[in-house]
C-alpha positions as CSV (number, residue, x, y, z in Angstrom):
1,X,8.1,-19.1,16.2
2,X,6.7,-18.1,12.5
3,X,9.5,-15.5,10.8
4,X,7.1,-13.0,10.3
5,X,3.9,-11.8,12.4
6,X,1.9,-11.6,9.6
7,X,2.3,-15.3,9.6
8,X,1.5,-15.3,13.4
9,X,-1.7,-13.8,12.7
10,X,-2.7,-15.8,10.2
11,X,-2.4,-18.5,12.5
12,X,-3.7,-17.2,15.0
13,X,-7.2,-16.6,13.1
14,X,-7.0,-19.9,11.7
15,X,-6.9,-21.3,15.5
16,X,-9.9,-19.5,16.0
17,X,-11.7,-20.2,13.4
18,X,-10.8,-24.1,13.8
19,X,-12.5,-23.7,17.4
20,X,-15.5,-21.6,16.2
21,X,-16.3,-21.4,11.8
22,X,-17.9,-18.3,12.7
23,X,-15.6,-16.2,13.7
24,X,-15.2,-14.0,11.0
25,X,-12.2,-11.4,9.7
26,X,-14.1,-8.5,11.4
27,X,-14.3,-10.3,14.8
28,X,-10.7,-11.0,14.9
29,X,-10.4,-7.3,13.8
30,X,-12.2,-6.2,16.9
31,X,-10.4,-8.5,19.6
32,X,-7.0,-6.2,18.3
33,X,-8.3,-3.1,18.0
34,X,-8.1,-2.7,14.0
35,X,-9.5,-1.9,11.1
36,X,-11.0,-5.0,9.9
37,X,-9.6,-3.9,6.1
38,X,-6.3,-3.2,7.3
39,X,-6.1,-6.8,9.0
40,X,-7.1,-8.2,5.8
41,X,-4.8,-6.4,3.5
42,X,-2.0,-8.1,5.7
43,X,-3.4,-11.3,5.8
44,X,-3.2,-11.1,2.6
45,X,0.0,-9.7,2.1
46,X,-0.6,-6.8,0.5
47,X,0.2,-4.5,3.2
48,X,3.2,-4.9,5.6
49,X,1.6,-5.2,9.7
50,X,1.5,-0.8,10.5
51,X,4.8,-0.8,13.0
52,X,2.6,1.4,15.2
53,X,0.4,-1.6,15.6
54,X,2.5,-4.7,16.1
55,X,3.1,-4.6,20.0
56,X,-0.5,-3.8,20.7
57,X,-1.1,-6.7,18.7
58,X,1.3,-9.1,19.9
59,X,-0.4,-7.9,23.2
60,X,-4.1,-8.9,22.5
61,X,-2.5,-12.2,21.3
62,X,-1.0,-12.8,24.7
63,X,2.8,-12.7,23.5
64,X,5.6,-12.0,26.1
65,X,8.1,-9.1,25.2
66,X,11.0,-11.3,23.7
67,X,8.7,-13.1,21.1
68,X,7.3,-9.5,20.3
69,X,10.9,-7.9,20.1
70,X,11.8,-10.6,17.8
71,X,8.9,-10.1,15.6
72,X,9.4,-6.3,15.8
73,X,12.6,-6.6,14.4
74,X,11.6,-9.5,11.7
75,X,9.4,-6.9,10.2
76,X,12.7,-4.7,10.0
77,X,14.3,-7.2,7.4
78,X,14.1,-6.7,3.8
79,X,11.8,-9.4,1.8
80,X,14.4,-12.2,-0.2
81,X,14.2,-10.1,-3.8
82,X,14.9,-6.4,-1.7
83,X,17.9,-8.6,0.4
84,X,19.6,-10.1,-2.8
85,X,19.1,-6.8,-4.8
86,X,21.0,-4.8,-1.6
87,X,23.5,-7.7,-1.4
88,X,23.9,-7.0,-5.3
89,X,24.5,-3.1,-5.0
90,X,26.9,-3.3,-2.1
91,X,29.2,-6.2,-4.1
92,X,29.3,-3.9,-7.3
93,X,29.4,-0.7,-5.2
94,X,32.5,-2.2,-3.7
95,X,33.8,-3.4,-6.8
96,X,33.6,0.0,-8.6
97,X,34.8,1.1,-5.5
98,X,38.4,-0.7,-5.5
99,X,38.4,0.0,-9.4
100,X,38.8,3.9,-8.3
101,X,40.8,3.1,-4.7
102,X,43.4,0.7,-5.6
103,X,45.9,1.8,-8.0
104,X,47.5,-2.1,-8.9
105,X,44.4,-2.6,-11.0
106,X,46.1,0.7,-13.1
107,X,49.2,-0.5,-13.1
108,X,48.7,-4.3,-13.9
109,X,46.8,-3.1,-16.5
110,X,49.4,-0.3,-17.9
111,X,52.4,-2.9,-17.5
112,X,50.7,-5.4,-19.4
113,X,51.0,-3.4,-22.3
114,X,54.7,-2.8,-22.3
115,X,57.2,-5.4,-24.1
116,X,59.0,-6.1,-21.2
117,X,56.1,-7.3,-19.2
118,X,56.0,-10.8,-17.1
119,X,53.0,-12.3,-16.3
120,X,54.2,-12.9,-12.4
121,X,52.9,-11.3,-9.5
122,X,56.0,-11.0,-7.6
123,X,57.6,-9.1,-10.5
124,X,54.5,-6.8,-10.6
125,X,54.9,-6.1,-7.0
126,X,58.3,-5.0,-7.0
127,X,57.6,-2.8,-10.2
128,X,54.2,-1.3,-8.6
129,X,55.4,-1.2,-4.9
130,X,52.0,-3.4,-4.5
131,X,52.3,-6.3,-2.6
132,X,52.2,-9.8,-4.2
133,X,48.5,-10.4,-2.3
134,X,47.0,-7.0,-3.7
135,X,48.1,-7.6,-7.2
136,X,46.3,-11.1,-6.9
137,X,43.5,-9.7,-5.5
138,X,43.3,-6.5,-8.5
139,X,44.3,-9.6,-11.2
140,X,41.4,-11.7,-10.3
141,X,39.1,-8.7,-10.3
142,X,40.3,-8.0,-13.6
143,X,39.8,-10.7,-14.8
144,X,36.3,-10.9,-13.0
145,X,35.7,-8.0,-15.3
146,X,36.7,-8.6,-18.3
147,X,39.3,-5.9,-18.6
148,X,41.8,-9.1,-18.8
149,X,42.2,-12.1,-20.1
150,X,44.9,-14.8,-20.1
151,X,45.7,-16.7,-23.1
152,X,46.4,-20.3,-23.5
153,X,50.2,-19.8,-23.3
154,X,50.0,-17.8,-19.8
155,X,49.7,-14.3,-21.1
156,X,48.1,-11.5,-19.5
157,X,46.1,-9.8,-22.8
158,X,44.2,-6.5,-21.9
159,X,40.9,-6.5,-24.1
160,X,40.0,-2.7,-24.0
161,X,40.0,-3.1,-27.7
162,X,42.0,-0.5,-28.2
163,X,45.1,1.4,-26.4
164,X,44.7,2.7,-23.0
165,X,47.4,5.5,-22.1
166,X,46.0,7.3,-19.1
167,X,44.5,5.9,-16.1
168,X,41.9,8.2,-16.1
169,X,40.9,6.5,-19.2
170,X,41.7,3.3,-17.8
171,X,39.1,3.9,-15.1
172,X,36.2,5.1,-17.2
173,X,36.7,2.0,-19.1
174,X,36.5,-0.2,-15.7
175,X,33.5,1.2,-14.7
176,X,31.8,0.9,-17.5
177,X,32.6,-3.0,-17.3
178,X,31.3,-2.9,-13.6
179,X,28.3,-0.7,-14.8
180,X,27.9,-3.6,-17.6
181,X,28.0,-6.3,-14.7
182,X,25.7,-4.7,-12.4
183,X,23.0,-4.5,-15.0
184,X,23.4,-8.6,-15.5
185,X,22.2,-8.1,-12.2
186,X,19.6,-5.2,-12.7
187,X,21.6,-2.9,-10.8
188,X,21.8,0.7,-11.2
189,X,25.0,2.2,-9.2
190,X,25.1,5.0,-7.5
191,X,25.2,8.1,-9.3
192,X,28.6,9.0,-7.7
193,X,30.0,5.5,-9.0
194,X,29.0,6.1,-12.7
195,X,31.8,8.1,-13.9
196,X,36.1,8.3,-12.7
């Protein structure tokens, strides 16, 4: 089965154009009941196949119900670039998401600015209350991020640039970095997601 039923019509008119060179665009038009500019703007791909169409289509063409059903929902599915942009907004959604959610990011942060800091994620746990898998999960995002860094020798270096106190400011600063990221990406986040 082709993925897409514009690809099914395509070959479908090239079939019939094989058996007869001329049957012409506005012949194949007629046999499914359309607009013979319509059908070409889809053979073309300029124009998704009108939803209101398709089974009537798939009809004239002879198709059984489950090969239309699964061309009905085919045409439901985002092109490649509209799929990997929406896979792109929900990671960085979800990323500026935890930032706001999951206080460990705060507090790894905040602790690695005191003297008496290790760079251990048992010992952040038991400080935090956290568990040793959530601060390794808020580390690596962190790090992911940019908002840390570790130094040759094993140290845990926040690179705000300058002192962080509060953790409101703390999460400004994170999702600026995600709002940074994102835009690698060319992706705007949600307008809820832009500020703390």
């Amino acid at each position: 089965m082709q993925a897409r039923f514009r690809d099914r019509l395509q070959q479908e008119w090239d079939q019939r154009r094989e058996k007869n060179s001329r049957f012409s665009l506005r012949a194949f038009a007629a046999l499914l009941g359309a607009d013979h500019s319509t059908l070409s703007q889809v053979l073309r791909s300029r124009r998704r196949v009108p939803a209101s169409r398709l089974r009537s289509w798939a009809r004239k063409l002879g198709l059984g119900p489950e090969e239309t059903a699964a061309y009905i929902a085919a045409e439901h599915l985002p092109d490649p670039v509209t799929a990997s942009r929406e896979s792109q907004l929900r990671h960085w959604t979800a990323e500026a998401a935890a930032i706001l959610t999951e206080r460990a990011h705060w507090e790894i942060f905040r602790l690695c600015q005191t003297p008496e800091f290790r760079a251990d994620s048992r010992w952040i746990a038991e400080r935090t209350g956290s568990t040793v898998d959530a601060i390794n999960i808020a580390l690596t995002r962190l790090l992911r991020l940019r908002l840390l860094e570790t130094s040759a020798g094993g140290a845990w270096i926040p690179t705000a640039g300058r002192p962080v106190a509060t953790e409101r400011e703390f999460r400004a600063l994170a999702l600026a970095r995600v709002r940074e990221k994102a835009a690698t990406f060319n992706v705007q986040l949600p307008r809820e997601l832009r500020r703390p």
